[in-house]
N, C-alpha and C positions, 0 to 999 in steps of 0.2 A: 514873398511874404512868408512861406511856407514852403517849405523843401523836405522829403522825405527819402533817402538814399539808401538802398537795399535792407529796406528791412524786412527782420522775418519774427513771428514771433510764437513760442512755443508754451503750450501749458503743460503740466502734468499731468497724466493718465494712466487709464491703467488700462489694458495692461501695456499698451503703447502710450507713448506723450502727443499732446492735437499738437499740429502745428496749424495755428489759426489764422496766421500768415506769411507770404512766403517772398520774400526779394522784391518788395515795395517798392517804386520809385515814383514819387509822386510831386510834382507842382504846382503850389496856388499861388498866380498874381498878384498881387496886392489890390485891393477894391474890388475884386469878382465875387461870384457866389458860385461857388465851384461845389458842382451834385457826387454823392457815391451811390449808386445804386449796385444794389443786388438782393438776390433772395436769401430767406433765411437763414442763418450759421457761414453764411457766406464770408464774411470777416470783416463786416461793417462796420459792427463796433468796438470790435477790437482795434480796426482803425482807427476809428475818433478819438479814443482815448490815449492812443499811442502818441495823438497830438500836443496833447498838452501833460502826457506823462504818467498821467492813470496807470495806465499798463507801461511798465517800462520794457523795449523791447529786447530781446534776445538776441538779435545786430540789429547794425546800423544805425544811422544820426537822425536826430529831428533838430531843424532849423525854424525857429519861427521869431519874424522881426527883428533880425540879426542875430536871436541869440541860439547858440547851439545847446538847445535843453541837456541833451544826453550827457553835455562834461558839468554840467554845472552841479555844485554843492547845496544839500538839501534847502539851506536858506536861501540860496543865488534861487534854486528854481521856484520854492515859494514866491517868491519874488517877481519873477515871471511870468506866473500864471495870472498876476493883476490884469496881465495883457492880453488875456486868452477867457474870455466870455463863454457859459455853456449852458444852452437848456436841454430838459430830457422832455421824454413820451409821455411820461405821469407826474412832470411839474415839479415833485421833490420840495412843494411848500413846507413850512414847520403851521400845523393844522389850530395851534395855539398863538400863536401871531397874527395880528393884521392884516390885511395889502399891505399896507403902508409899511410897519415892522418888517415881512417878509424884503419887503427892496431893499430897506436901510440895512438887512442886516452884513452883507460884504463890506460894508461900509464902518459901521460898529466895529467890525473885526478888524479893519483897518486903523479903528479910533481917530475917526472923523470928526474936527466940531459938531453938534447936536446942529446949530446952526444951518453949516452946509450940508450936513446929510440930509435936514429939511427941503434945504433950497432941491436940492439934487432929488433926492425921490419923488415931492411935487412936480418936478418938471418931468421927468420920466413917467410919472403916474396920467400926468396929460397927453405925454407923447403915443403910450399907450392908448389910453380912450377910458383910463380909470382912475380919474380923479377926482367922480362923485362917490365910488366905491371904494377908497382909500380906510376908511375904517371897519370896512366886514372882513369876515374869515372866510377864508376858503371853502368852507362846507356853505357859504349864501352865496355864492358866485357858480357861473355856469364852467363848463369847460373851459370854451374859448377862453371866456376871464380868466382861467385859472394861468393857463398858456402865458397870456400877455404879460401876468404876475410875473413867470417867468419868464419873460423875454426884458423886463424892464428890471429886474434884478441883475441878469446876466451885461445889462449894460451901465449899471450903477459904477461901477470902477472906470469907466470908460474905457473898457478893452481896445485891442487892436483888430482882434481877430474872435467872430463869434462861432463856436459850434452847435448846431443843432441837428441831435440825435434822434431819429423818426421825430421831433414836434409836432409832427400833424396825425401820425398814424391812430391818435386814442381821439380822433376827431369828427364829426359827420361833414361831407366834402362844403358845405356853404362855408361853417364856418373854417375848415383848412386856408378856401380861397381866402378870406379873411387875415386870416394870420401869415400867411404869403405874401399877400400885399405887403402885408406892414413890414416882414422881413425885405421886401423890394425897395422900401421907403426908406428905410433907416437905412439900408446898402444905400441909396442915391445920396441922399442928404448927409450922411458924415463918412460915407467911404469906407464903410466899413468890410472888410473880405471874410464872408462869409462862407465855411465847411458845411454841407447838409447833406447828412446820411438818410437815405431813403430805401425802400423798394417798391415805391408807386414811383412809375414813370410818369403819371400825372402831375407829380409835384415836380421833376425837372423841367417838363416839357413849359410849365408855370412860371420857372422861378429862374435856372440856373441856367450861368452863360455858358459855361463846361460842364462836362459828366465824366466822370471815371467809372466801368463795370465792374465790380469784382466778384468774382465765383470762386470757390473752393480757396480763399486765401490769397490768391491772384489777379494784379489788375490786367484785364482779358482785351479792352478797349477803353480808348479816351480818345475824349475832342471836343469841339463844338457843336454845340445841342442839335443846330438844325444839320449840321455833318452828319450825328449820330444817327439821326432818326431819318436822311434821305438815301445813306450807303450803310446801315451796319453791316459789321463785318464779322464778327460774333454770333454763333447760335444763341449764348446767352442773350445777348443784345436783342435778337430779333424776336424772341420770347417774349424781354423784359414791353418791346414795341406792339408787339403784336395784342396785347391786354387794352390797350387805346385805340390802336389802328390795325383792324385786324388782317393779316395778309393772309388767311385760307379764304378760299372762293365757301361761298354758305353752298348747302346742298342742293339746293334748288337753278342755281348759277350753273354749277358742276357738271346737272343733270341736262340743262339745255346745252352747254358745251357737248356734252358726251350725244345728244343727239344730230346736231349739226354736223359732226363725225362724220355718223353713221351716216346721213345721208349725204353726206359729199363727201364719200371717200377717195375720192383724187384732188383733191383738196390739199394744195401743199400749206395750210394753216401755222401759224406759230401763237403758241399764248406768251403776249409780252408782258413784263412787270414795268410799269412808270415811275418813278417820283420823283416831284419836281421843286419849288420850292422858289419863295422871291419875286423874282420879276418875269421870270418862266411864268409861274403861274398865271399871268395875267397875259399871256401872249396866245395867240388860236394856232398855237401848235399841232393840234391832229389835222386843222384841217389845210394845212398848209404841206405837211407830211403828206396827204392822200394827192393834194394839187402836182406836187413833184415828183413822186416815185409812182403814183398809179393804184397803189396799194388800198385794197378795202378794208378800214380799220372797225370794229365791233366792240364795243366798251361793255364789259362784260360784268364788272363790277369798280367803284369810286369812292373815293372819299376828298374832302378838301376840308383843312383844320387851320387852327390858326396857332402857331407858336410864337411867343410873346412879340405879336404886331407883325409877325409876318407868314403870310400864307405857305400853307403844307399842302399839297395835295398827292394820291397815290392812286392808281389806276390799273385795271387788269383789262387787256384788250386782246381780242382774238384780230391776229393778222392777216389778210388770205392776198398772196398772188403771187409769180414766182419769186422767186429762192433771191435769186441776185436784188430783186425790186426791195423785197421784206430787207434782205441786208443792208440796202442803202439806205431804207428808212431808217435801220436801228441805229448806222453809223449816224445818221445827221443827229437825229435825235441826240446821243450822246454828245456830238459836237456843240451842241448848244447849251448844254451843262444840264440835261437830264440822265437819271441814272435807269439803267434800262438793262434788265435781265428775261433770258429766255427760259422757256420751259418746256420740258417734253410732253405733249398732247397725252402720247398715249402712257404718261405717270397720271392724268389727271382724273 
């Protein structure tokens, strides 16, 4: 649906030029909701824009729904972008129009019968959940409504492909969740493949069946959600993870580690990292590990979450007994598709 092949792109500066991104290669599905996260000036959205042409790039091709935007002539890609739906952070309403005006207006521009641009904004103004609100201005509507305005304008043309650019970031999290749903519903019900730039991992961990990282202009990691967040591979990644699930032990943790040390120092201990995910989760895996290798496992700190319908859990366990016993636990363990890293005691 979406193909992006080495792109990179450059602005002008002084007294050097940014380059804001660098050798892009990116793929979206058709019917997914494929996340980009990262932190600020990272190259977010100078990526989203690069999708539908905003920003034209400095190399490389953009493909989207067969068509290769980058050859096409100013009118071909007007033309184009019919197929390419967008909301932003601050909604971008005109604050002298209606709801209703606000939706019909891609439509006007298209020079729609009056007729069907009626039929079409009503129906989108329900799908929303603002079809008793169709005649206030944006200044009598709350945020969220404001969002939704935007979210049912951006589907007035009946695009192919929606981008949404932080949507939720100018949001308080009830109504985010809110507005994620409803991007979840309009993805199931008409299939639509939706791009969302983010840098809350909250909203991935919520919404998106892939995730792309990007840092400094570069995509650093991509996969599938629950992949990303049970092996990242990325310090960026485990940063971006670490804000929901936090993997430092608190200092209280730490400090009873550090005295269990002290006093068993023959103690061939190891601190292991867990995470598990699926149907693992639901399996009595520690205590099946201590039945067979002998090993005395100490759960030192936990978490169990849920990513859309399917359990997360990650765990920090102090190992104690010999060497070969602990390695066999760590091999099974992994053998059953948990991811299991070690750590040196005495960094902790």
């Amino acid at each position: 649906m979406i193909e992006l092949k080495h792109i990179s792109l450059t602005y002008p500066g002084h007294p050097t030029p940014v380059h804001a991104l660098r050798g892009i290669d990116l793929q979206v599905r058709p019917g997914e909701i494929f996340g980009v996260i990262g932190r600020s000036g990272a190259g977010k959205s100078s990526l989203i824009r690069v999708i539908n042409l905003l920003n034209r790039p400095t190399q490389g091709q953009v493909r989207v729904a067969g068509a290769e935007l980058t050859a096409l002539s100013t009118p071909a890609l007007r033309a184009a972008r019919h197929q390419i739906g967008m909301i932003f952070q601050h909604f971008n309403l005109l604050s002298s129009r209606t709801v209703f005006d606000n939706v019909a207006l891609p439509l006007e521009l298209l020079q729609e019968h009056p007729a069907q641009i009626k039929r079409r904004v009503d129906e989108l103004l329900d799908l929303v959940g603002l079809y008793e609100q169709r005649d206030r201005y944006p200044a009598q509507i709350s945020g969220g409504q404001k969002q939704r305005v935007g979210i049912a304008r951006a589907l007035a043309s009946s695009p192919k492909v929606l981008l949404s650019d932080e949507a939720t970031s100018a949001l308080d999290p009830e109504t985010t969740r809110a507005i994620l749903g409803l991007l979840r519903q309009i993805n199931r019900d008409f299939g639509l493949t939706i791009v969302l730039i983010t840098h809350q991992m909250q909203v991935i961990k919520q919404v998106a069946d892939r995730v792309a990282v990007i840092d400094a202009g570069q995509i650093v990691e991509q996969g599938a959600v629950m992949d990303v967040f049970t092996n990242p591979q990325h310090a960026t990644t485990r940063s971006l993870i670490d804000e929901i699930l936090p993997q430092e032990l608190p200092a209280s943790v730490v400090a009873r580690l550090r005295q269990l040390m002290a006093t068993e120092p023959s103690n061939q201990g190891r601190l292991l990292r867990l995470a598990f995910a699926g149907d693992d989760a639901n399996q009595p895996l520690l205590s099946d590990v201590i039945r067979r290798f002998g090993v005395d496992l100490n759960i030192l700190h936990g978490q169990v979450d849920d990513i859309q319908g399917q359990v997360f859990g990650s765990l920090a366990l102090h190992a104690r007994g010999e060497a070969s016993q602990v390695a066999a636990a760590v091999a099974h363990l992994r053998g059953v598709g948990v991811f299991v890293t070690e750590e040196d005691l005495s960094h902790v």
